[in-house]
N, CA, C and O atoms as CSV, one atom per row, in Angstrom:
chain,resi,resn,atom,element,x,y,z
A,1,UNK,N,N,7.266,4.060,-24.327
A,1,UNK,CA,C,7.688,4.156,-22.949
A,1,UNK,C,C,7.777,5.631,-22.557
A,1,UNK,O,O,8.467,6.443,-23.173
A,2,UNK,N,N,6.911,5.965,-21.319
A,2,UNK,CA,C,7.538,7.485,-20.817
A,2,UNK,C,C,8.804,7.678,-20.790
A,2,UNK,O,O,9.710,6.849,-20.693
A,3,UNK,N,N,8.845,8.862,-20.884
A,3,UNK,CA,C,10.506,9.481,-20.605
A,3,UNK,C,C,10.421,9.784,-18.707
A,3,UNK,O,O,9.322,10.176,-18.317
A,4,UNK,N,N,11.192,9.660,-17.955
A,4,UNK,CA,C,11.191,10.347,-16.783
A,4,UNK,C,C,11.885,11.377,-16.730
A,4,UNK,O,O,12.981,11.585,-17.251
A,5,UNK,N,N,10.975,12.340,-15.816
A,5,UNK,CA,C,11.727,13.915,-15.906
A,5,UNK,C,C,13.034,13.663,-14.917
A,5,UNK,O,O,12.761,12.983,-13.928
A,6,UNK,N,N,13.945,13.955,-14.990
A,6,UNK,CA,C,15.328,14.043,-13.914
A,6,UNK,C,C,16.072,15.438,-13.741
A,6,UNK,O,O,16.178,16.115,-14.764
A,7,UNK,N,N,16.333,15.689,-13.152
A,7,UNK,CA,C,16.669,16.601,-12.550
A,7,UNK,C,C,17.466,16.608,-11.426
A,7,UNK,O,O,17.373,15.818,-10.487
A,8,UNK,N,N,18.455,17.746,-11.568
A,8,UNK,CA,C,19.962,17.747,-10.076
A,8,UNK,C,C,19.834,19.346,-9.933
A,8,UNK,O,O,19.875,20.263,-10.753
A,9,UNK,N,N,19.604,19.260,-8.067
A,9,UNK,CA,C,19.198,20.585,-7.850
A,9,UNK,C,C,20.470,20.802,-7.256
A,9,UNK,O,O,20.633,19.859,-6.482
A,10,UNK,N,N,21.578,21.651,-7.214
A,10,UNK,CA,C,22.542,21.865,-6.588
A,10,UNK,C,C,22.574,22.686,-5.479
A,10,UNK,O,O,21.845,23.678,-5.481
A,11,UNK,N,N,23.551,22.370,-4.177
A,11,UNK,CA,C,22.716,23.211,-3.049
A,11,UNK,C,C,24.350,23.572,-2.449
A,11,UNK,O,O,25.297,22.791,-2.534
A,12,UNK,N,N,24.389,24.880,-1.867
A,12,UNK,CA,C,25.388,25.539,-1.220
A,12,UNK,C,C,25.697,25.347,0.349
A,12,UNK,O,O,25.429,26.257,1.135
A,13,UNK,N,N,26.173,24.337,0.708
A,13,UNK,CA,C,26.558,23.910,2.327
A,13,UNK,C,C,25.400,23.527,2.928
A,13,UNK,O,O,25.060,24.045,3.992
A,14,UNK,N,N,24.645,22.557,2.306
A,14,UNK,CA,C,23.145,21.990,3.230
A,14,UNK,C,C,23.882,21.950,4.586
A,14,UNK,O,O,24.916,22.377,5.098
A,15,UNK,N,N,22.806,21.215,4.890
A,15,UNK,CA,C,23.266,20.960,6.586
A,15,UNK,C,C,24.004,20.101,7.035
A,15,UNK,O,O,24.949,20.127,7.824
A,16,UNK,N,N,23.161,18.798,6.086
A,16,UNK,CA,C,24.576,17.665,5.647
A,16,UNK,C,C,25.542,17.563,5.679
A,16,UNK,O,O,26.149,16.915,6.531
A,17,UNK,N,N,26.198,18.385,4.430
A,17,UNK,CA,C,26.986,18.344,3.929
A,17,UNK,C,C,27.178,20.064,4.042
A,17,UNK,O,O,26.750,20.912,3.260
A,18,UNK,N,N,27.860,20.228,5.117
A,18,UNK,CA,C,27.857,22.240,5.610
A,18,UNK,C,C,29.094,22.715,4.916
A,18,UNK,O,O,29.308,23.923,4.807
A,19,UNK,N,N,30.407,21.281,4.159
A,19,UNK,CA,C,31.358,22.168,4.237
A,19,UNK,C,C,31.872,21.902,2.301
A,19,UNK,O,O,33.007,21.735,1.853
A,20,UNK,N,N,30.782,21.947,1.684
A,20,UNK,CA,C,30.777,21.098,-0.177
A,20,UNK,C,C,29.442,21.693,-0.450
A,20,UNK,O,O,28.531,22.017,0.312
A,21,UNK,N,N,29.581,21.753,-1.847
A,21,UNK,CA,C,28.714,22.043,-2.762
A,21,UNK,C,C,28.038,20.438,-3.327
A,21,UNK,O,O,28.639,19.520,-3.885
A,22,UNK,N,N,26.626,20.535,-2.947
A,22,UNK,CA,C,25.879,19.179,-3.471
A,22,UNK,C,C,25.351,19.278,-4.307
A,22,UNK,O,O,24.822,20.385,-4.408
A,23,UNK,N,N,25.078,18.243,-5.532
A,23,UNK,CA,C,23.661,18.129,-6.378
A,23,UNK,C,C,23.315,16.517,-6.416
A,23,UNK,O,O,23.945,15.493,-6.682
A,24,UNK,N,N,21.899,16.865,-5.984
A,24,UNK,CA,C,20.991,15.833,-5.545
A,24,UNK,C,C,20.260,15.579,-6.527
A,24,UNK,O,O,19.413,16.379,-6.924
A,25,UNK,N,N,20.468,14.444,-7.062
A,25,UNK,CA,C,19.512,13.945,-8.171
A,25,UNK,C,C,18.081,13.514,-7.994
A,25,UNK,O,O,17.821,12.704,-7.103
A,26,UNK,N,N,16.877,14.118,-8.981
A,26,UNK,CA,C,15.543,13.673,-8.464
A,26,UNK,C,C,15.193,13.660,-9.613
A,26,UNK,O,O,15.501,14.300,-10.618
A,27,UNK,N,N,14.474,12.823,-9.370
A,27,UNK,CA,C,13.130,11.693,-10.605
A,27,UNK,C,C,11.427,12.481,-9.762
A,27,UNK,O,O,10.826,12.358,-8.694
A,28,UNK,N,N,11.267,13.274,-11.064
A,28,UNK,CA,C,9.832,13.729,-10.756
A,28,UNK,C,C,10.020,14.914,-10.146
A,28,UNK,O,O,10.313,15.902,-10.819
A,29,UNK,N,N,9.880,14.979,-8.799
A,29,UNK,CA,C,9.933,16.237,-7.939
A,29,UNK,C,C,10.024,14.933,-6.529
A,29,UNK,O,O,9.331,15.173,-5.540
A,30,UNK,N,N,10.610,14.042,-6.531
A,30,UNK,CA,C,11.269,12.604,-5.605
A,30,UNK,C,C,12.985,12.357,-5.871
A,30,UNK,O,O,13.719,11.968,-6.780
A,31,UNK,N,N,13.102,12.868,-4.411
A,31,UNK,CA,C,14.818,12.628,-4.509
A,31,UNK,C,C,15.322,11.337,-4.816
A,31,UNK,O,O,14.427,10.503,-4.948
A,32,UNK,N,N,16.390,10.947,-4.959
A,32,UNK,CA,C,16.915,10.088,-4.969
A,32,UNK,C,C,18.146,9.738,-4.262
A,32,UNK,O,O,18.702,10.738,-3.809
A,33,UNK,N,N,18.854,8.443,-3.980
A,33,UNK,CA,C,19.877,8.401,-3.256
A,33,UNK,C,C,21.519,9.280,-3.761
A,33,UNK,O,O,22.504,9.676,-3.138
A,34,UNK,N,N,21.098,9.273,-5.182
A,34,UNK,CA,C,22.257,9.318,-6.123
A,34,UNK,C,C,22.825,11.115,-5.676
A,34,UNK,O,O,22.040,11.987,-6.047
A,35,UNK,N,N,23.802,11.483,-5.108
A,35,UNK,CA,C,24.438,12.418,-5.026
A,35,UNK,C,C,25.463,12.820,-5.608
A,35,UNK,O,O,25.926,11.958,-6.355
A,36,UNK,N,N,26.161,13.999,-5.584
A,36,UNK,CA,C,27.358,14.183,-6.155
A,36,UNK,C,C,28.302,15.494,-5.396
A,36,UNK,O,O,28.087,16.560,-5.974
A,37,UNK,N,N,29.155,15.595,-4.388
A,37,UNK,CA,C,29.900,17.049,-4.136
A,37,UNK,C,C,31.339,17.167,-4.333
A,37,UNK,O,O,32.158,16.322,-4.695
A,38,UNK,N,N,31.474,18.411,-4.015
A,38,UNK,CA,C,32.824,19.207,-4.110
A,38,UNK,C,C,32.547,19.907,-3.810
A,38,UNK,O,O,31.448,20.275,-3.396
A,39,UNK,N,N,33.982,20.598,-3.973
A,39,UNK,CA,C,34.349,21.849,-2.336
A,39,UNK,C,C,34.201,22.842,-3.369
A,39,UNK,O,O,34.204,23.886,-2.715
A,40,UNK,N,N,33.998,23.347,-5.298
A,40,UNK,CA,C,33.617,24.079,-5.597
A,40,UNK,C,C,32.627,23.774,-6.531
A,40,UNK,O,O,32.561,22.676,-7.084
A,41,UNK,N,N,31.280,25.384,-6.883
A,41,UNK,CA,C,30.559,24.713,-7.817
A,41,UNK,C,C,30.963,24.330,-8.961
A,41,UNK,O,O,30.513,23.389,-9.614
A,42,UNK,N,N,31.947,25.147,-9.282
A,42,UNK,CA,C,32.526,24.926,-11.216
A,42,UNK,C,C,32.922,23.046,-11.140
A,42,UNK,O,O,32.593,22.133,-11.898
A,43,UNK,N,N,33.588,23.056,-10.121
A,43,UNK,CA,C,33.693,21.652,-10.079
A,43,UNK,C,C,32.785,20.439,-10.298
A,43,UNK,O,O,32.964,19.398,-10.931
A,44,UNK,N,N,31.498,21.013,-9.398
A,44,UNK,CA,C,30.513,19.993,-9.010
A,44,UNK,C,C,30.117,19.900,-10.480
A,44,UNK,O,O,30.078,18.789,-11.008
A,45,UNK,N,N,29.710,21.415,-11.432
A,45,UNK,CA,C,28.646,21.152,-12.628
A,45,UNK,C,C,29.739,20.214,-13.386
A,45,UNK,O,O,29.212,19.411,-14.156
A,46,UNK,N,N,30.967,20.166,-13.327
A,46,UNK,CA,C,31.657,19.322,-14.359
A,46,UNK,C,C,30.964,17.891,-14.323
A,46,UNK,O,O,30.842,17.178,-15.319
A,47,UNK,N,N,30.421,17.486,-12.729
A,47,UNK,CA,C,30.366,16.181,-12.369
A,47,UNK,C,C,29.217,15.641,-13.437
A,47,UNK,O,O,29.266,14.627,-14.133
A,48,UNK,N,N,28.366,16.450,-13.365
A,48,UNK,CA,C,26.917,16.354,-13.915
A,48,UNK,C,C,26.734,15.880,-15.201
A,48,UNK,O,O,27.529,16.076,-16.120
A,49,UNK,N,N,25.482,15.129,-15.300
A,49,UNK,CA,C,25.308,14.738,-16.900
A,49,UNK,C,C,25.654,15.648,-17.682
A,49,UNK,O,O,25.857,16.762,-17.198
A,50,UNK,N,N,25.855,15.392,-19.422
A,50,UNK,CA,C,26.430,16.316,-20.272
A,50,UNK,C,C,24.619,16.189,-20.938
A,50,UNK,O,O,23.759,15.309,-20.902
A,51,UNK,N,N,24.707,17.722,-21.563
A,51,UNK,CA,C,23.598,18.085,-22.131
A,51,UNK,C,C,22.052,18.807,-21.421
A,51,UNK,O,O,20.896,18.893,-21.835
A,52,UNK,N,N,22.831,19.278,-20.037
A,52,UNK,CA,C,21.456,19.372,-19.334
A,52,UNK,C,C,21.712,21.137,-19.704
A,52,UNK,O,O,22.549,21.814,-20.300
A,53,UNK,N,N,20.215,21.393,-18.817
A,53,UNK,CA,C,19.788,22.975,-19.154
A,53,UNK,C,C,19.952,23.365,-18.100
A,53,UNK,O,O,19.239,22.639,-17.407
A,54,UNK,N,N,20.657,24.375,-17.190
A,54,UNK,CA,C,20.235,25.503,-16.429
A,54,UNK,C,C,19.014,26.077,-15.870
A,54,UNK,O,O,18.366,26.817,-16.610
A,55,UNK,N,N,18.586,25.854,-14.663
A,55,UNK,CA,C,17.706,26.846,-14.333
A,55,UNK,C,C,18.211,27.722,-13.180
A,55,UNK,O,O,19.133,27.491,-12.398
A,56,UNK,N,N,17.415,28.753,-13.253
A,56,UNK,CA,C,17.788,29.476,-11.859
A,56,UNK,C,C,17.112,29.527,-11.155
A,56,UNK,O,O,15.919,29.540,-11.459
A,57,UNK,N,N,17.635,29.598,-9.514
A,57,UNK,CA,C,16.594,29.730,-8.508
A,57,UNK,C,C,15.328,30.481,-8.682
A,57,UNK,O,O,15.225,31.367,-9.531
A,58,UNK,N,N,14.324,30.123,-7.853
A,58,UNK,CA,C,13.066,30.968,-7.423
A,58,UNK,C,C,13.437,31.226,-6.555
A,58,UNK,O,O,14.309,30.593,-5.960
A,59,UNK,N,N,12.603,32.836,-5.955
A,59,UNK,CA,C,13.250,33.219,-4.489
A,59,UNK,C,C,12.226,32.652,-3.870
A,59,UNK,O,O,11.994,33.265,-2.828
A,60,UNK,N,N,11.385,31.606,-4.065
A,60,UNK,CA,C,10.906,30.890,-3.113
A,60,UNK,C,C,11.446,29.512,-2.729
A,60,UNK,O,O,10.899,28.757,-1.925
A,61,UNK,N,N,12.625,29.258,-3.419
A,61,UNK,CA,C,13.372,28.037,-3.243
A,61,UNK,C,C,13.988,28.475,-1.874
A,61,UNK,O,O,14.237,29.661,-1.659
A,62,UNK,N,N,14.227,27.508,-0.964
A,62,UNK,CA,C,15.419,27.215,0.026
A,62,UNK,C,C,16.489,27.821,0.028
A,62,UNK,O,O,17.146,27.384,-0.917
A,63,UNK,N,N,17.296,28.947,0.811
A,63,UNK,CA,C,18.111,29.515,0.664
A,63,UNK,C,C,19.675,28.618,-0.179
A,63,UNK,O,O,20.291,28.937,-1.196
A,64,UNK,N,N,19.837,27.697,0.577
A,64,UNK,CA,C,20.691,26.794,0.101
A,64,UNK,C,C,20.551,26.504,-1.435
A,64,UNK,O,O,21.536,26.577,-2.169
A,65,UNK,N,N,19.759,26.293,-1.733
A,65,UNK,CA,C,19.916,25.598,-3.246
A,65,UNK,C,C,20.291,27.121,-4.278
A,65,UNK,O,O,19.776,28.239,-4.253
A,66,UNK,N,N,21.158,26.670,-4.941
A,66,UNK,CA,C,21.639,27.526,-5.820
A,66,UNK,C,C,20.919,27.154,-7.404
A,66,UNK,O,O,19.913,27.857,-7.500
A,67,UNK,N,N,21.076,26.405,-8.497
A,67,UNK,CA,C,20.534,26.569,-9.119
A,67,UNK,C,C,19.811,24.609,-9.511
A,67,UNK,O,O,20.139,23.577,-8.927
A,68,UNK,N,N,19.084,24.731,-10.347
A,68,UNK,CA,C,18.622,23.230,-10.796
A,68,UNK,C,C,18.831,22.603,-12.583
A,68,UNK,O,O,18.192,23.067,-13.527
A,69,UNK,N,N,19.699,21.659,-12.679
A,69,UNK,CA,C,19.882,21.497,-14.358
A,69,UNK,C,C,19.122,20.600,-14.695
A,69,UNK,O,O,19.443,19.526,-14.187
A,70,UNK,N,N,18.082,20.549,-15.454
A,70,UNK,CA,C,17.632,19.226,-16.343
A,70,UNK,C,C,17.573,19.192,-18.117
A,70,UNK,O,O,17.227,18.167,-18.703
């Protein structure tokens, strides 16, 4: 069976959500419904699966998004 890639890109006051820190879970490079916020990031990464990796932005990412863990 494939593995699916997953991934939670965390984002700093979308538009959405202008006044919380989000991470939006995506399968592939395809969002998904599954969200997660708080009003800080240390908070939000607690929310997150255990065992993921860190990435850091590209400065061609979206100002908003701060970093992505898979």
């Amino acid at each position: 069976m494939k593995e699916e890639c997953i991934t939670w890109t965390i984002y700093k006051h979308p538009s959405d959500y202008p006044d919380e820190f989000v991470a939006r879970k995506f399968i592939l490079d395809k969002p998904t419904s599954e969200i997660k916020t708080s009003d800080t990031i240390e908070t939000l990464r607690l929310l997150l699966p255990m065992g993921l990796t860190r990435i850091e932005r590209s400065d061609d990412d979206d100002p908003v998004i701060v970093e992505t863990w898979m």
